[in-house]
N, C-alpha and C positions, 0 to 999 in steps of 0.2 A: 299573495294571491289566495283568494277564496278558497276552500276543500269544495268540489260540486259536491252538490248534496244528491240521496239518494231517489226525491223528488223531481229532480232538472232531467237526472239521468234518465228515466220513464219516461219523464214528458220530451226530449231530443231524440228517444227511439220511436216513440211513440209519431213524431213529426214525421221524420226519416223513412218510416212504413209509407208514410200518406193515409193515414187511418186517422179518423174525426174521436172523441170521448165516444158520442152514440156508437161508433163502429167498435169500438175497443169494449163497450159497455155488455154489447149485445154478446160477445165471443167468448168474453168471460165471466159473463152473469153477475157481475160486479154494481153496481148503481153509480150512474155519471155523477151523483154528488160525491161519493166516494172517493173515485176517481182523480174530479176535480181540486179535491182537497189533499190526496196523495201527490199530486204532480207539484201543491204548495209546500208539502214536507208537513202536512197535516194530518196524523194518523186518530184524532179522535173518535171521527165517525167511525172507525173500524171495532171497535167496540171489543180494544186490550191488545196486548203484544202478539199472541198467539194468533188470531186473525188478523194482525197487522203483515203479521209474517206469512201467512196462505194468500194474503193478495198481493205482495210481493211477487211472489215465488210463480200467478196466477196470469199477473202482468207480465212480467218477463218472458215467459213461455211462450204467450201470444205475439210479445214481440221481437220473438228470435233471439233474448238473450238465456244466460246460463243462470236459472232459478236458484241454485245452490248459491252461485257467486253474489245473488242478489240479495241474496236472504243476509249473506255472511256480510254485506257492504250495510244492511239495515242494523244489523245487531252492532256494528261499529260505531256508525252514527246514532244511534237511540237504543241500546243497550241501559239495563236498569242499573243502578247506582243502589254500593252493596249497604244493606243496612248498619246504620249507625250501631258502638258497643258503647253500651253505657258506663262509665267510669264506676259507679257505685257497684257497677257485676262483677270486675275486675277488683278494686280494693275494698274487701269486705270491713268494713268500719268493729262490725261485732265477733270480728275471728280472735277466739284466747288466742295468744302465744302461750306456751306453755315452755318454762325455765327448768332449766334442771338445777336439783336445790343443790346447794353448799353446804357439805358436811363436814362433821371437825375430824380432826384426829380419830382413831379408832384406839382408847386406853387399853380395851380389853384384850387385842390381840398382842398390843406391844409388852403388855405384864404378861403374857402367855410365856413371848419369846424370850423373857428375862429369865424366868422361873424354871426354864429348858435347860439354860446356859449354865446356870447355879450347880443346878442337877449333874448337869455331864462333868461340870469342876469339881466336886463332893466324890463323884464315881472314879475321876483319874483320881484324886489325894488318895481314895480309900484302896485300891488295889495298889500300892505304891510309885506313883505315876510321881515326876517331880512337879506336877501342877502347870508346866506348860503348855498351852493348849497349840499343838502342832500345824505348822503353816505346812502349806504348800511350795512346793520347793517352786522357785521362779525362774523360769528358764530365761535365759540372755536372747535379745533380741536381735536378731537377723542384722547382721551388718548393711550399710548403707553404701554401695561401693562407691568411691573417692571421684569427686569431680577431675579430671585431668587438666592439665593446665593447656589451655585453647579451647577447651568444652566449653566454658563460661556460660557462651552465648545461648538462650532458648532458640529453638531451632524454628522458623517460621512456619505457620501451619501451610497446608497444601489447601489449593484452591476447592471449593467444592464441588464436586462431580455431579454432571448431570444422570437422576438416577433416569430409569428403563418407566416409570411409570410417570416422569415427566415428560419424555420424551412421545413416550404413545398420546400422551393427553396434547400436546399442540399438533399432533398428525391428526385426532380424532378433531380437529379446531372446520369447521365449514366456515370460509370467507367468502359473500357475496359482493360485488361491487356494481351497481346499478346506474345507468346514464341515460336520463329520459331526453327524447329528442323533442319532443309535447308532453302538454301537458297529460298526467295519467294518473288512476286511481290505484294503490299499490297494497298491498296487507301482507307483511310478513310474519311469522310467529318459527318459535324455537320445536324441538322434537318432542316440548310436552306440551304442547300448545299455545305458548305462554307470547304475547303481542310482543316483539319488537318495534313495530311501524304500521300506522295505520293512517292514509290518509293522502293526498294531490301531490303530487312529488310536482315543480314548475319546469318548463321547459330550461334547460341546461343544466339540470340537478344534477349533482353526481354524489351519490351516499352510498358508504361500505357499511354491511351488517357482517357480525360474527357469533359462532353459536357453537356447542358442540354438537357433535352427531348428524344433528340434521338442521336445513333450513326449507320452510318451506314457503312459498310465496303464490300470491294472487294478485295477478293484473287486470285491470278492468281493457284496457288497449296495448294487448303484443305486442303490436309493430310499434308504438312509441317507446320500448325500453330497450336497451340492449343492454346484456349483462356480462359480467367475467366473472366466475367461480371458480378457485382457488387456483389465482393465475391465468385459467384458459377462456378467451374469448368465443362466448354462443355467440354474440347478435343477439339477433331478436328470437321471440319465442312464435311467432304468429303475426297474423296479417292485421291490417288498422282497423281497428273498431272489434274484434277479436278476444274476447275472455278467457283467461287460460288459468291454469293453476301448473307448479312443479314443484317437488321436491328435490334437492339436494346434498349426496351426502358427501364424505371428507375426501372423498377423492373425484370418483366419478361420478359426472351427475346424473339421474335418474330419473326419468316422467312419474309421477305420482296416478 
């Protein structure tokens, strides 16, 4: 099934009033070719996204929907496309690498240490030293205490324990479960904004989203969704034809 675009959805509210283009034209100063070509999903006459988005936001108003919801349904469907990186900005062809060099030996210091060693053997012979150059006494190593006979076996590790900050992280976990009874426009996103779903869920969908912290959602028609959030059955959020927005979090849910 088609996503409605945000064109039909203008022009089916637009009907639903009983208001002509002239009537809708006159109320919001808008020009019926405008207009006309907005309800096709044609936003060129609007002259760039910014006034695509005020007449939006201009329309809806006038005809009883939620401007915000409408804007945020435009930016979905005709949202700019982020600019290309150029491979050549990424791998710089003319960047030195710069090696560290390889050095030899250092003779100078190793005749240093030689001509030390000489020294301090010259200094015991002359005080009458027997010429032995005196170690360090080596103390015995720490006994290893005796395997017992039936120890043999390596003892199997212990399972791993669930720590305290895994356990907070699947409680802080928000699972949405969503069942459209009609068809409906839906937009989910995470607590940093970030799109999980955008787009016509068909009558007898049923789709789980999960997020941490928070989830928050926009429906274009309430009464066609009914939802369960982590385990507990809403229903619906609002009556049919209805634009609603909610947020919620890990446990209980909340109106935004």
């Amino acid at each position: 099934m088609n996503e409605q675009s945000i064109g039909s959805m203008l022009a089916e509210a637009r009907r639903e009033k009983g208001l002509t283009v002239g009537q809708l034209s006159a109320s919001t100063r808008i020009r019926e070719a405008v207009l006309y070509a907005i309800e096709r999903d044609d936003f060129s006459l609007c002259g760039g996204d910014f006034y695509a988005r005020g007449h939006v936001k201009g329309i809806a108003k006038a005809l009883g929907l939620d401007p915000a919801a409408m804007a945020q349904f435009y930016e979905d469907q005709h949202g700019g496309v982020p600019v290309p990186v150029r491979a050549a900005e990424v791998f710089r062809a003319d960047r030195k690498v710069r090696l560290r060099e390889r050095r030899g030996p250092n003779w100078t210091m190793a005749l240093g240490v030689a001509l030390a060693i000489v020294l301090v053997f010259g200094v015991v012979r002359v005080m009458g030293g027997s010429g032995e150059v005196p170690t360090a006494e080596i103390q015995p190593a720490a006994s290893v205490p005796s395997i017992t006979a039936g120890a043999g076996r390596t003892p199997a590790p212990e399972p791993p324990r669930r720590t305290q900050a895994q356990s907070v992280g699947q409680a802080s976990m928000v699972v949405v479960r969503a069942k459209a009874r009609r068809s409906a426009y839906v937009t989910v996103r995470d607590a940093r904004g970030r799109k999980l779903f955008a787009g016509t869920m068909p009558a007898g969908r049923t789709t789980t989203w999960k997020a941490p912290s928070e989830v928050k959602l926009l429906i274009g028609d309430a009464g066609a969704v009914s939802l369960q959030v982590n385990g507990k059955n809403l229903g619906t959020l609002g009556a049919r034809g209805e634009t609603v927005r909610r947020s919620f979090g890990p446990s209980v849910p909340r109106p935004r």
